[in-house]
FIVO-890975 format. One line per 2 residues: for each residue x, y, z of N, C-alpha, C. Coordinates in nm, 2 decimals, decimal comma. Example, Ala and Ser with C-alpha at 12.3 -4.5 7.8 and 13.67 -1.06 7.14 Angstrom:
2
1,32 -0,57 0,78 1,23 -0,45 0,78 1,32 -0,33 0,78 | 1,28 -0,22 0,71 1,37 -0,11 0,71 1,29 0,00 0,79
# end
This chain:
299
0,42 -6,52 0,04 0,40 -6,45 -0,08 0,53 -6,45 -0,16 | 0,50 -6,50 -0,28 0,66 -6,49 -0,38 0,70 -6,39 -0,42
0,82 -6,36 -0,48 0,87 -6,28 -0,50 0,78 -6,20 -0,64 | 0,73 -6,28 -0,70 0,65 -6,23 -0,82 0,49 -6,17 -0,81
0,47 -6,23 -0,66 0,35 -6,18 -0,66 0,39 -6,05 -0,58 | 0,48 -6,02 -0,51 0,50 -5,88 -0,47 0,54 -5,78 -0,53
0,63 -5,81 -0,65 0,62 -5,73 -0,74 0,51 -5,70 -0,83 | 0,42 -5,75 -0,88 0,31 -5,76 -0,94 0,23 -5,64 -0,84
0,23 -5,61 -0,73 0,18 -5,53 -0,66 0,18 -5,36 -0,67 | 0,30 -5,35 -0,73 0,37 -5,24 -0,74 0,28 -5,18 -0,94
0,14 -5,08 -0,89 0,15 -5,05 -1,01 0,19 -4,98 -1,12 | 0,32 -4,93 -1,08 0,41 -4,90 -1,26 0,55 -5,00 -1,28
0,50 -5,12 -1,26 0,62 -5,26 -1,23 0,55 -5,36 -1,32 | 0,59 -5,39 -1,44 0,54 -5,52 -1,51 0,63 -5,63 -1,50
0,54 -5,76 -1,49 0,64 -5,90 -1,51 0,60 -5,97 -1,65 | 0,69 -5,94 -1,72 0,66 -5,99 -1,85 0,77 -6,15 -1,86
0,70 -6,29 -1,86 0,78 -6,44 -1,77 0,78 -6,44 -1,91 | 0,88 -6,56 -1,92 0,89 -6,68 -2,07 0,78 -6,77 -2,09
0,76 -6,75 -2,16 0,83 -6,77 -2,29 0,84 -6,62 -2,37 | 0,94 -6,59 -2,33 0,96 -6,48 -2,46 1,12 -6,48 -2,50
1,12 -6,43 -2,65 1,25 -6,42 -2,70 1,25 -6,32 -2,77 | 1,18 -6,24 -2,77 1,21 -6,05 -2,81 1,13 -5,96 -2,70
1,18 -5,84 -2,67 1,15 -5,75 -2,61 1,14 -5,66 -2,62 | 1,02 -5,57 -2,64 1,02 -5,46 -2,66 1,00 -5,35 -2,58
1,09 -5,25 -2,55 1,06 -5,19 -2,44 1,05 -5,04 -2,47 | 0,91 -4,96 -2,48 0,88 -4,85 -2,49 0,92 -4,75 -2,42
0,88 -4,61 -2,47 1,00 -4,49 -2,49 0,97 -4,44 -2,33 | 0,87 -4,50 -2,30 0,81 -4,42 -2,15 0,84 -4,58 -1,99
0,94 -4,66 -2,05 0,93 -4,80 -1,99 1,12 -4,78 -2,02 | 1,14 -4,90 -1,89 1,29 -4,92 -1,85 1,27 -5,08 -1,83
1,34 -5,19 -1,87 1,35 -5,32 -1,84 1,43 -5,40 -1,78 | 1,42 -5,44 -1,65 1,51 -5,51 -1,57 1,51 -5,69 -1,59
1,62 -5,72 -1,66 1,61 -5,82 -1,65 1,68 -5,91 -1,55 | 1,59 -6,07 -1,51 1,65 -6,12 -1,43 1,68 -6,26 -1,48
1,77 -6,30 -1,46 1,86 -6,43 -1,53 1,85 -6,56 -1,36 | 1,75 -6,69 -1,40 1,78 -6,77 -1,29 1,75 -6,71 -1,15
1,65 -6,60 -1,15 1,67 -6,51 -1,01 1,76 -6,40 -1,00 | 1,84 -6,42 -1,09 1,95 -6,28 -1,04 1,94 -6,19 -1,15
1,90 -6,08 -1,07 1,96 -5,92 -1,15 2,05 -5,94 -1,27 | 2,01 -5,90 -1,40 2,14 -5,94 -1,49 2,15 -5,80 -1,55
2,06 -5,72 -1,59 2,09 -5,57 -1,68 1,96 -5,50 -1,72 | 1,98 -5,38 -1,72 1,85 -5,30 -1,75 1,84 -5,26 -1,87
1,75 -5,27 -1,95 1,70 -5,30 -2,12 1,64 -5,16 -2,12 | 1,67 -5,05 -2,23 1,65 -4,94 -2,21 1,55 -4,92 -2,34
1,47 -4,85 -2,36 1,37 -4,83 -2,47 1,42 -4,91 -2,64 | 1,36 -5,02 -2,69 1,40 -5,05 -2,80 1,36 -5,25 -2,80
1,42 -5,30 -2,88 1,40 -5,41 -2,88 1,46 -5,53 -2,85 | 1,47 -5,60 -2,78 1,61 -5,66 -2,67 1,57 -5,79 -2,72
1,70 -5,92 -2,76 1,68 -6,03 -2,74 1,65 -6,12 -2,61 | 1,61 -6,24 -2,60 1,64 -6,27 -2,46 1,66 -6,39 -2,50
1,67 -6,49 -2,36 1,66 -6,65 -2,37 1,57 -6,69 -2,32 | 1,47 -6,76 -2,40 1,34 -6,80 -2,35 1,35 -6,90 -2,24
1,27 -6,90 -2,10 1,27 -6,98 -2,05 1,39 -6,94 -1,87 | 1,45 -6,84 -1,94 1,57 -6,82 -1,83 1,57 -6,70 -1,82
1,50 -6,61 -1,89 1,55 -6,44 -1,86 1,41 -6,43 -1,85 | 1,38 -6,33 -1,74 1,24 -6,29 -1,72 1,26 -6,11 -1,72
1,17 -6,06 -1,79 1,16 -5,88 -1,78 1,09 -5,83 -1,71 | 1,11 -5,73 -1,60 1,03 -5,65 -1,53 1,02 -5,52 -1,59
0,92 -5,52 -1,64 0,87 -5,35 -1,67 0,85 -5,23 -1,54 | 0,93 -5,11 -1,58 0,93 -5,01 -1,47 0,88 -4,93 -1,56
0,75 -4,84 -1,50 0,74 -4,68 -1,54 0,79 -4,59 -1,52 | 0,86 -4,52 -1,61 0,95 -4,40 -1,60 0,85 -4,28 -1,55
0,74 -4,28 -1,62 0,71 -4,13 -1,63 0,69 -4,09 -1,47 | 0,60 -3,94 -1,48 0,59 -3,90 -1,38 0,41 -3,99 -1,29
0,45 -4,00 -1,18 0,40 -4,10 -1,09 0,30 -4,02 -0,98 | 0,17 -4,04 -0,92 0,13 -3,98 -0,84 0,10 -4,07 -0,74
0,14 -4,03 -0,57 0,09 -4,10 -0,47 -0,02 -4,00 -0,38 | -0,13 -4,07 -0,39 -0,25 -4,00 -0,27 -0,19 -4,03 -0,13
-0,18 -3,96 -0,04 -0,12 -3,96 0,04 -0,27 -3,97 0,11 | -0,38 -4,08 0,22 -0,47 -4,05 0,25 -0,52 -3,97 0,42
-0,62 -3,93 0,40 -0,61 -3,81 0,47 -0,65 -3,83 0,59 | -0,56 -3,77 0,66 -0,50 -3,82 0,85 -0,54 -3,68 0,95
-0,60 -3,72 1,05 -0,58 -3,60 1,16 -0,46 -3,57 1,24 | -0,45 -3,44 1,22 -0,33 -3,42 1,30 -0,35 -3,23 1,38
-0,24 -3,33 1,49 -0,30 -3,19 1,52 -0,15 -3,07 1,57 | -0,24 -2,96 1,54 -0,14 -2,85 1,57 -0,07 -2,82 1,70
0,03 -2,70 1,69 0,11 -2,64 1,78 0,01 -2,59 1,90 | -0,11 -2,57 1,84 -0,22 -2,49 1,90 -0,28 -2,53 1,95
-0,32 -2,70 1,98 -0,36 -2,81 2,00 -0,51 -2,82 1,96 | -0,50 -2,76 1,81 -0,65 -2,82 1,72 -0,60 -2,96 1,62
-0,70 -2,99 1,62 -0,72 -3,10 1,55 -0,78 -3,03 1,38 | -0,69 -3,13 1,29 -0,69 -3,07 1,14 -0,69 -3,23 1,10
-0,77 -3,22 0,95 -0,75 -3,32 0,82 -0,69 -3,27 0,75 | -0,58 -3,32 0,74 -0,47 -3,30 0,63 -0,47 -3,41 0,49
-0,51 -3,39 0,38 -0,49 -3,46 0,26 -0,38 -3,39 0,16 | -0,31 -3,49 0,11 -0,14 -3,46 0,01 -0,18 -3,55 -0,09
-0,09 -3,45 -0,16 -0,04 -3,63 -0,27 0,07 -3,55 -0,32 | 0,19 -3,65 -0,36 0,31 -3,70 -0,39 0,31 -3,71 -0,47
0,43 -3,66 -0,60 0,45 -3,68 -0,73 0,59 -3,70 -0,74 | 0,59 -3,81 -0,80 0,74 -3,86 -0,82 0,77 -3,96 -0,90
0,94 -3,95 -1,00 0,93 -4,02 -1,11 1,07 -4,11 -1,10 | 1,07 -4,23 -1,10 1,14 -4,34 -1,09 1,25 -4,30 -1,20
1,39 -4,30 -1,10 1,49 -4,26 -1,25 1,64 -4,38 -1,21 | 1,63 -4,51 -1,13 1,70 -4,55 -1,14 1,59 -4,72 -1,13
1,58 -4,81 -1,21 1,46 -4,90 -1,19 1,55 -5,00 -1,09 | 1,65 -4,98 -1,12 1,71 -5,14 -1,06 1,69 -5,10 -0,88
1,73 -4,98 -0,84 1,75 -4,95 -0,71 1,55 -4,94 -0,68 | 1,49 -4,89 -0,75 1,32 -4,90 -0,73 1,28 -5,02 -0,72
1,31 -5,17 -0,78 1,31 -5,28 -0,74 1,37 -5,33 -0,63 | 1,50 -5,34 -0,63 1,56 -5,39 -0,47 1,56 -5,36 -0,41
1,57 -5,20 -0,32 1,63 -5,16 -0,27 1,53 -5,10 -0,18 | 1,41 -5,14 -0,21 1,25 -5,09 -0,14 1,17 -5,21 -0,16
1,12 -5,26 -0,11 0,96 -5,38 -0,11 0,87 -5,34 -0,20 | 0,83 -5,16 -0,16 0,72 -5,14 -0,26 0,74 -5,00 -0,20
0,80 -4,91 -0,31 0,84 -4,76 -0,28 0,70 -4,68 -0,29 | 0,62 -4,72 -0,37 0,45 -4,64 -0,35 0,41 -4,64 -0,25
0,40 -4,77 -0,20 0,34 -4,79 -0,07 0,39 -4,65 0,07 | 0,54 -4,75 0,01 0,63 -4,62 0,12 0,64 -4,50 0,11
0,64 -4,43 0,01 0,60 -4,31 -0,02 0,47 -4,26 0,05 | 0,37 -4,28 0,09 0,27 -4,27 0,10 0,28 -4,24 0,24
0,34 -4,39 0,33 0,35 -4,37 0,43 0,45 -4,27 0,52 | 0,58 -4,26 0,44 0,67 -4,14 0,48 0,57 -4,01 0,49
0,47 -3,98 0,36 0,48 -3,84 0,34 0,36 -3,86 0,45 | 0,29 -3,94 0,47 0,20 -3,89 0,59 0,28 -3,90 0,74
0,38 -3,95 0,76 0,49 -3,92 0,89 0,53 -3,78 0,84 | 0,56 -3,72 0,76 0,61 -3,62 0,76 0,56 -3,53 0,79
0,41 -3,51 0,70 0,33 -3,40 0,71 0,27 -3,40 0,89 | 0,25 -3,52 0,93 0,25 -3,48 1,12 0,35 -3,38 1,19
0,47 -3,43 1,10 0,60 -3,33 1,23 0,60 -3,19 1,16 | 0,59 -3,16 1,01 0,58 -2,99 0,98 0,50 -2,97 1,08
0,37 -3,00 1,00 0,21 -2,93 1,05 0,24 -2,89 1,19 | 0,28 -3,05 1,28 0,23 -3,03 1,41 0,35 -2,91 1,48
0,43 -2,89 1,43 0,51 -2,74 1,45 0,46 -2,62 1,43 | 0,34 -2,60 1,40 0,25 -2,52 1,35 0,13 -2,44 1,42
0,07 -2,33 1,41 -0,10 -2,31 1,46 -0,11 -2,33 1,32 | -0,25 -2,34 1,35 -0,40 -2,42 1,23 -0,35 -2,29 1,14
-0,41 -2,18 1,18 -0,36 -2,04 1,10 -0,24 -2,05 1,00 | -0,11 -2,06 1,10 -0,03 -2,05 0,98 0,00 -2,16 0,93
-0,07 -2,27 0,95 -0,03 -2,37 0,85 -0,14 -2,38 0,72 | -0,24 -2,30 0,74 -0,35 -2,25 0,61 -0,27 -2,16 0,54
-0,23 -2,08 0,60 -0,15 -1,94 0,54 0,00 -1,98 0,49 | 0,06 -2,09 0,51 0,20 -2,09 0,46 0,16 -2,26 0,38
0,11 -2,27 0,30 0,12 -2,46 0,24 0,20 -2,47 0,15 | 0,24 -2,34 0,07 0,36 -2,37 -0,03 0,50 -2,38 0,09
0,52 -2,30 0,18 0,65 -2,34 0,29 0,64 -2,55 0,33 | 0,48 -2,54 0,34 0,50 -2,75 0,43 0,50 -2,77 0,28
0,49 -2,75 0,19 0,48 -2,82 0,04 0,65 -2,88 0,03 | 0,72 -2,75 0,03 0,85 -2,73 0,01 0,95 -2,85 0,14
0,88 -2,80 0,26 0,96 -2,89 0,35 0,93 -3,04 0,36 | 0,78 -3,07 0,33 0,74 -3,22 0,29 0,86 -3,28 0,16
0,88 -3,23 0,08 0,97 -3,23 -0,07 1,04 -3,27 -0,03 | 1,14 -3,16 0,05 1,33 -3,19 0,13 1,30 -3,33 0,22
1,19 -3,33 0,30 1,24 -3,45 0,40 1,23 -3,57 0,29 | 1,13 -3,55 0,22 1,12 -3,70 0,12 1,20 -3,74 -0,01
1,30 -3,61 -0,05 1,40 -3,64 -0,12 1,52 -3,69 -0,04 | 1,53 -3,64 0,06 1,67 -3,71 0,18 1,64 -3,81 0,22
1,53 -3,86 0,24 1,49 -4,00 0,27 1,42 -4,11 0,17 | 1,45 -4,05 -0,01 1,40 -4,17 -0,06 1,53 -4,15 -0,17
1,64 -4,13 -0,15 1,73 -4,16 -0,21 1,76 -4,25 -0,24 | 1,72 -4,38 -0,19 1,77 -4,53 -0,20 1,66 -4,59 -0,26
1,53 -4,49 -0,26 1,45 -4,54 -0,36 1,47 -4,57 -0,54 | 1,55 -4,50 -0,58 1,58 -4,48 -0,69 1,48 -4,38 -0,79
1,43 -4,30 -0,68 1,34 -4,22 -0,73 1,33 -4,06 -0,70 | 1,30 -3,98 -0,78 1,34 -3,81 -0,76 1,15 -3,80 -0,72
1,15 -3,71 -0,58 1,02 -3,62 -0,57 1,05 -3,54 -0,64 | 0,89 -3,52 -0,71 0,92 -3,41 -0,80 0,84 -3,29 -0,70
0,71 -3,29 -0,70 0,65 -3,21 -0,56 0,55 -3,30 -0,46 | 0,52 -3,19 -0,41 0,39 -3,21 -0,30 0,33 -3,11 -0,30
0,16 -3,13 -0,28 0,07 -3,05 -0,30 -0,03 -3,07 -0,20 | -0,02 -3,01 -0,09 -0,13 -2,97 0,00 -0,30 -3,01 -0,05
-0,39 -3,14 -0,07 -0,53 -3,04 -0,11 -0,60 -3,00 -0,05 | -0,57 -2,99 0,12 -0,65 -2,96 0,19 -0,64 -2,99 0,34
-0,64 -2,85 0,42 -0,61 -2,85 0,60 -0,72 -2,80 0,64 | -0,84 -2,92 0,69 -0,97 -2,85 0,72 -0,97 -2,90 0,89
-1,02 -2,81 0,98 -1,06 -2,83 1,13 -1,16 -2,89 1,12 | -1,25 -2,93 1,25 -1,36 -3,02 1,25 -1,44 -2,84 1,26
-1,58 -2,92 1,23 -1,68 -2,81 1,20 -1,68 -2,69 1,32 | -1,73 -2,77 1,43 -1,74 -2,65 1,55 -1,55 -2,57 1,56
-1,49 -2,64 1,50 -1,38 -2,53 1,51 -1,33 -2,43 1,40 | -1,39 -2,50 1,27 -1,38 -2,38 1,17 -1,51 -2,26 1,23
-1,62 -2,30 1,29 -1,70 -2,22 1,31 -1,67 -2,09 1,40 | -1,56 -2,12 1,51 -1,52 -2,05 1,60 -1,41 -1,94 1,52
-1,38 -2,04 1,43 -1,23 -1,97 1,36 -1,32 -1,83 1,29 | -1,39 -1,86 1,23 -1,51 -1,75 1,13 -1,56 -1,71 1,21
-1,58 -1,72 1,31 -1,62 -1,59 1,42 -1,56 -1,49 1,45 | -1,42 -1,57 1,49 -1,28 -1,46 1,50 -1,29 -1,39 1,40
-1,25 -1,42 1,29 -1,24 -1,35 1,16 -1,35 -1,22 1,13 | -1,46 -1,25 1,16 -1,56 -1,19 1,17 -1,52 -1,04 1,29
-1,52 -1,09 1,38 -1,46 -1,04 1,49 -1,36 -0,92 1,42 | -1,19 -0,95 1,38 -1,11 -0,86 1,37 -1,14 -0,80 1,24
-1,27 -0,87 1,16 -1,31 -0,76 1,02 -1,41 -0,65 1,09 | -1,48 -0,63 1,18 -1,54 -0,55 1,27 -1,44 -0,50 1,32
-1,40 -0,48 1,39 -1,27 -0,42 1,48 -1,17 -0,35 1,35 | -1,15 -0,39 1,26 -1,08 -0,33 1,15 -1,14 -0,20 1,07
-1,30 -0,24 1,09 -1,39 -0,18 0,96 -1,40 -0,04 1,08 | -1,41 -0,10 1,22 -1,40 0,03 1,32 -1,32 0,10 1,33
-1,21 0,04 1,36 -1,09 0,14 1,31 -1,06 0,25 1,17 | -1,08 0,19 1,06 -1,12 0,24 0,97 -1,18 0,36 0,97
-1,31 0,34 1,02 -1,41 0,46 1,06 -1,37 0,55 1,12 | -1,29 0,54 1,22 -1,25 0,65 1,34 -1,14 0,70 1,25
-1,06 0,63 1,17 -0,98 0,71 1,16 -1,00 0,83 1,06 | -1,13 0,77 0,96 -1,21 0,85 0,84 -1,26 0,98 0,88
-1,34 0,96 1,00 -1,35 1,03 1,07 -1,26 1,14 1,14 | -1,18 1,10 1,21 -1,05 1,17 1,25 -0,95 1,26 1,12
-0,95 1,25 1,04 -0,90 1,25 0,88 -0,99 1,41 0,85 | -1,15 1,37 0,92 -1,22 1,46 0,81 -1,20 1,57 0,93
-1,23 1,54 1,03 -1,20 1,66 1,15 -1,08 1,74 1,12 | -0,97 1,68 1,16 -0,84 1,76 1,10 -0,84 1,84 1,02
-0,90 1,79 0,88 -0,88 1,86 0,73 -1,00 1,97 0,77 | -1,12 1,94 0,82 -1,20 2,07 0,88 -1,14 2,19 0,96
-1,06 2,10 1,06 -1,01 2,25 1,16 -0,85 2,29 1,09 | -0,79 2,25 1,01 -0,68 2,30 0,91 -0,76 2,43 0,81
-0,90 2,38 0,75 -0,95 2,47 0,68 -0,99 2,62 0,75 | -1,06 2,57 0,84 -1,05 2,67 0,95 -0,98 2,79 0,96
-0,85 2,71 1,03 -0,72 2,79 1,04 -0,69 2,82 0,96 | -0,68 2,81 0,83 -0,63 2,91 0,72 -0,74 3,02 0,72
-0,86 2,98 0,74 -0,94 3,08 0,65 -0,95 3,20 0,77 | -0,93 3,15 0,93 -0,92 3,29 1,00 -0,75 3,36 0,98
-0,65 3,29 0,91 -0,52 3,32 0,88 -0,54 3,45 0,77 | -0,63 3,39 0,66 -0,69 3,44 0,55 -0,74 3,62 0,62
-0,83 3,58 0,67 -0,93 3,75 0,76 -0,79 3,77 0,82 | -0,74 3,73 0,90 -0,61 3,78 0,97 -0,55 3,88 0,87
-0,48 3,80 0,75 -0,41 3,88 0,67 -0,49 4,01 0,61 | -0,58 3,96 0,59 -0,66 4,09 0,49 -0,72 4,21 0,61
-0,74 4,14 0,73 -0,73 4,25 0,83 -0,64 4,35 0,80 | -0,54 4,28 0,81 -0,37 4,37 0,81 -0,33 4,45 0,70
-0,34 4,42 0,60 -0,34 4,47 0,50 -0,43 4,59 0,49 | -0,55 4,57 0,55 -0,63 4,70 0,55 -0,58 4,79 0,60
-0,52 4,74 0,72 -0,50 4,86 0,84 -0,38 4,92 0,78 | -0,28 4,85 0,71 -0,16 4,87 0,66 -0,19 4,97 0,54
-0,29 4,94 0,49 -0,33 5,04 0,35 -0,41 5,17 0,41 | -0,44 5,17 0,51 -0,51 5,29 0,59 -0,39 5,39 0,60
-0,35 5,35 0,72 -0,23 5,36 0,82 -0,11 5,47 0,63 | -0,12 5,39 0,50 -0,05 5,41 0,44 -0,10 5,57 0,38
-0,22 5,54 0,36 -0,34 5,64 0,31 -0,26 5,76 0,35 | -0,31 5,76 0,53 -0,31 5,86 0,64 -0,16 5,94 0,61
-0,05 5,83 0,63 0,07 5,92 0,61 0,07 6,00 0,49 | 0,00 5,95 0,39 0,01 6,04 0,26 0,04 6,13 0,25
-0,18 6,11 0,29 -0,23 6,27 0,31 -0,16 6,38 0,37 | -0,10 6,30 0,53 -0,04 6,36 0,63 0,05 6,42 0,58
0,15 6,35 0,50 0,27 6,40 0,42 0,27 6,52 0,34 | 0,10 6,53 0,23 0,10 6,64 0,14 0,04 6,72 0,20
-0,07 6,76 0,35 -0,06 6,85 0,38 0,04 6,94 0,45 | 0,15 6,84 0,50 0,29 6,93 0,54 0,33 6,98 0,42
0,38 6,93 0,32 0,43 6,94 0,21 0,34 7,12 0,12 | 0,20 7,11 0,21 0,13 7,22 0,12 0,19 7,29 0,23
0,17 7,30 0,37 0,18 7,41 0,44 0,35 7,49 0,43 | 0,46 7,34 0,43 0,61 7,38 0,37 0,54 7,47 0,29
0,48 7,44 0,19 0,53 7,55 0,02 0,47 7,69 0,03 | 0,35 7,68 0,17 0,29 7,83 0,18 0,40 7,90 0,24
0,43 7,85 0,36 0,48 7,93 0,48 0,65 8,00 0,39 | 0,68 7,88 0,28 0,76 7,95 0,22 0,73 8,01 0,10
0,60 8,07 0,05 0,60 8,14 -0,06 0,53 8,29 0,00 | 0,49 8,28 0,15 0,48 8,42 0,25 0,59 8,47 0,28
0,67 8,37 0,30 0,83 8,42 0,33 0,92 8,47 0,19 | 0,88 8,45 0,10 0,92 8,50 0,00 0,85 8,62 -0,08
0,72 8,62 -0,06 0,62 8,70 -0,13 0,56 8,82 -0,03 | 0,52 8,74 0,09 0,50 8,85 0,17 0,54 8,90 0,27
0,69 8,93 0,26 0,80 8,98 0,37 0,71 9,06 0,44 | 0,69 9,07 0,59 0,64 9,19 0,65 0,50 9,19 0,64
0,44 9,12 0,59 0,32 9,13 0,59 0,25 8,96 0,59 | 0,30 8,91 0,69 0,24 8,80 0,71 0,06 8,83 0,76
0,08 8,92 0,81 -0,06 8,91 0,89 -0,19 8,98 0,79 | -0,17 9,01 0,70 -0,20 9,04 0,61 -0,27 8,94 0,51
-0,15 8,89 0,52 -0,17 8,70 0,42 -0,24 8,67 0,52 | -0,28 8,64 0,62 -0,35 8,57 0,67 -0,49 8,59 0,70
-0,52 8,74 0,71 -0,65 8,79 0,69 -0,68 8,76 0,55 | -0,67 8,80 0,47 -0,68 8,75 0,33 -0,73 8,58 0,29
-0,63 8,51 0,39 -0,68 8,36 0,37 -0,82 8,36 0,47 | -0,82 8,41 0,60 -0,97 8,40 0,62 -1,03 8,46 0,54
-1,07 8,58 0,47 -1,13 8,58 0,39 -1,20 8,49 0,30 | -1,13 8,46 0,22 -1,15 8,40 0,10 -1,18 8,24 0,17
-1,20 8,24 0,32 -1,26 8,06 0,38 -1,35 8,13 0,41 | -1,40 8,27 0,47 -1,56 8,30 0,48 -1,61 8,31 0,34
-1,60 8,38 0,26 -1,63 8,38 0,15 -1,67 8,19 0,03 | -1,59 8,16 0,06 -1,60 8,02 0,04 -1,73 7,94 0,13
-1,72 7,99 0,29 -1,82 7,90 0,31 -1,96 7,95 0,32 | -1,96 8,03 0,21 -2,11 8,12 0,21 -2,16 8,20 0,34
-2,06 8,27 0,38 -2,09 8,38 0,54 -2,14 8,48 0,52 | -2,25 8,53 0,55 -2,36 8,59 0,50 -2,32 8,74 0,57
-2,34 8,87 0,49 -2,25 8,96 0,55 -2,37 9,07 0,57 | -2,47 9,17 0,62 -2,56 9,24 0,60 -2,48 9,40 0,65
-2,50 9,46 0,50 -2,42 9,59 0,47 -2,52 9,69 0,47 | -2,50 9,84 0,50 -2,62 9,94 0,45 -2,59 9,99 0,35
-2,69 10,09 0,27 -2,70 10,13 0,21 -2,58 10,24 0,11 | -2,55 10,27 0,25 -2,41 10,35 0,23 -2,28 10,34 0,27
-2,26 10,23 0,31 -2,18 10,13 0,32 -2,08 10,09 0,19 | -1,99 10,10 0,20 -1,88 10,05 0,10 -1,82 9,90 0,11
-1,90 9,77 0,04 -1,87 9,67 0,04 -1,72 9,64 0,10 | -1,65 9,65 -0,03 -1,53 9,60 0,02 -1,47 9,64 0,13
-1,47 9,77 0,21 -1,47 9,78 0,35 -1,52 9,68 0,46 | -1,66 9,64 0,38 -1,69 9,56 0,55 -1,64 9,44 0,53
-1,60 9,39 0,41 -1,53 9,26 0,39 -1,42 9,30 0,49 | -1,38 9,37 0,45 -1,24 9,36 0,48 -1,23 9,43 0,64
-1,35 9,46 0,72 -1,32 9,48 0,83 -1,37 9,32 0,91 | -1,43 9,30 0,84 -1,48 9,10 0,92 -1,39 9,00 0,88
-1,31 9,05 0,80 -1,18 8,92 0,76 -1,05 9,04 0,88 | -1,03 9,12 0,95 -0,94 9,21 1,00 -0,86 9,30 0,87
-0,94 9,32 0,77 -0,81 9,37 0,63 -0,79 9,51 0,66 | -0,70 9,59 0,70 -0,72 9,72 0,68 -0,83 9,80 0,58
-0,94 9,83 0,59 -0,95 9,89 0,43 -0,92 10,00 0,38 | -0,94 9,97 0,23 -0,88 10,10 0,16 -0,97 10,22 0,14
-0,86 10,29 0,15 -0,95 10,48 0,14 -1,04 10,50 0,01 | -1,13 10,54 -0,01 -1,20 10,57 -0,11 -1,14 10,72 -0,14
-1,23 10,71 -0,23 -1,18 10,88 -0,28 -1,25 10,95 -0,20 | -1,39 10,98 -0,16 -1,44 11,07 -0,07 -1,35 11,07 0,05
-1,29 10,99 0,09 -1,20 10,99 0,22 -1,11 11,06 0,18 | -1,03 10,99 0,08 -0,90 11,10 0,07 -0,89 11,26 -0,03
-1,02 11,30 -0,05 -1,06 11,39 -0,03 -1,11 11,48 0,11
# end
């Protein structure tokens, strides 16, 4: 194979041969010219003379470039088996080193990033290599910028489109899953459960804390009653025993028939007197009063 048909292979690589004697090279295009076979200078967007017949132009695409990376089994840390599909995006920023310095950097590109994506992944369970693809995104990136430096070309990323198991083992996987969303949704419950018990027997306990207190309070407002009372009937008997002692020197017992009195009298004590009988006498002999002389007597 010649040298021209291997470059012709490479699709963002144009061979534009002689006869030509102007060149035009667009704003999204880089041009390598070669003089007799040899490398002579790279023609940068605009309109380039040449020498017909001896200078030949290779067209390079600048822009941004995508490689399908196609989709390979590999298998995990876990020892499952995965299809892994990528693709590669990357943009040629030196043409001369993208020409010589690689056979066909697409190609290679393609092939690196599927070596690479074997050694992340297979460092991996299936799990977290579903759960982390921007981390293999990132680390696919590093290995293929450190190793395509001599391409003359910058990765720009890598994009995961897909880490699927074979069927009977996604099916097992969704079982699991199934499995710890049961086991979760149960937990859940118990603890809902457990949650509402507590807050029941906390209500509880306040509300016999509640009767507790108002128990107390009763008793304390009773208990306060009692002294009161207790208090004003010393307080009455103080002010008798000292208004006898002041009023009825020597005749306490006197005062005291007198107070029975006036409690039979009060409790309606029914008194049956004769005819000739002198009331106030018989009062005053059923309450103990001395009674007083009438006039017939002290006559």
């Amino acid at each position: 194979m010649s040298f021209n048909e291997r470059s012709q292979r490479q699709t963002n690589i144009e061979l534009r041969s002689n006869p030509i004697i102007f060149a035009q090279i667009r704003p999204i295009e880089y041009g390598v010219v070669e003089r007799f076979g040899k490398f002579t200078k790279v023609l940068e967007p605009g309109l380039h003379i040449l020498i017909p017949f001896v200078d030949k132009v290779r067209i390079v695409n600048i822009t941004e470039q995508m490689v399908d990376v196609d989709p390979q089994m590999v298998i995990t840390s876990d020892k499952l088996n995965a299809i892994v599909d990528a693709v590669v995006y990357y943009k040629v920023n030196d043409p001369q080193a993208a020409l010589y310095h690689v056979d066909d950097h697409k190609r290679q590109l393609s092939s690196l990033a599927r070596t690479t994506l074997r050694a992340v992944i297979g460092k991996m369970t299936l799990t977290d290599a579903n759960e982390n693809r921007a981390e293999i995104n990132d680390s696919v990136e590093q290995v293929l910028n450190e190793e395509t430096k001599s391409y003359g070309v910058d990765i720009l990323r890598v994009e995961i489109q897909r880490i699927e198991p074979p069927q009977d083992v996604q099916e097992a996987m969704n079982e699991v899953v199934k499995a710890n969303n049961k086991k979760i949704a149960a937990a859940d419950f118990a603890n809902a459960a457990e949650i509402e018990a507590d807050g029941f027997k906390r209500a509880e306990i306040k509300k016999a804390e509640g009767l507790k207190e108002a128990a107390i309070l009763e008793a304390n407002g009773k208990a306060y009653a009692i002294t009161a009372v207790a208090k004003a009937d010393a307080e009455q008997i103080k002010l008798v025993n000292e208004s006898i002692q002041k009023y009825f020197v020597d005749n306490a017992i006197d005062y005291k028939k007198l107070e029975s009195t006036v409690a039979a009298l009060k409790n309606g004590t029914k008194i049956i007197v004769g005819t000739d009988t002198e009331l106030v006498n018989v009062i005053g002999d059923a309450s103990g009063v001395v009674p007083i002389p009438t006039q017939k007597e002290m006559i």
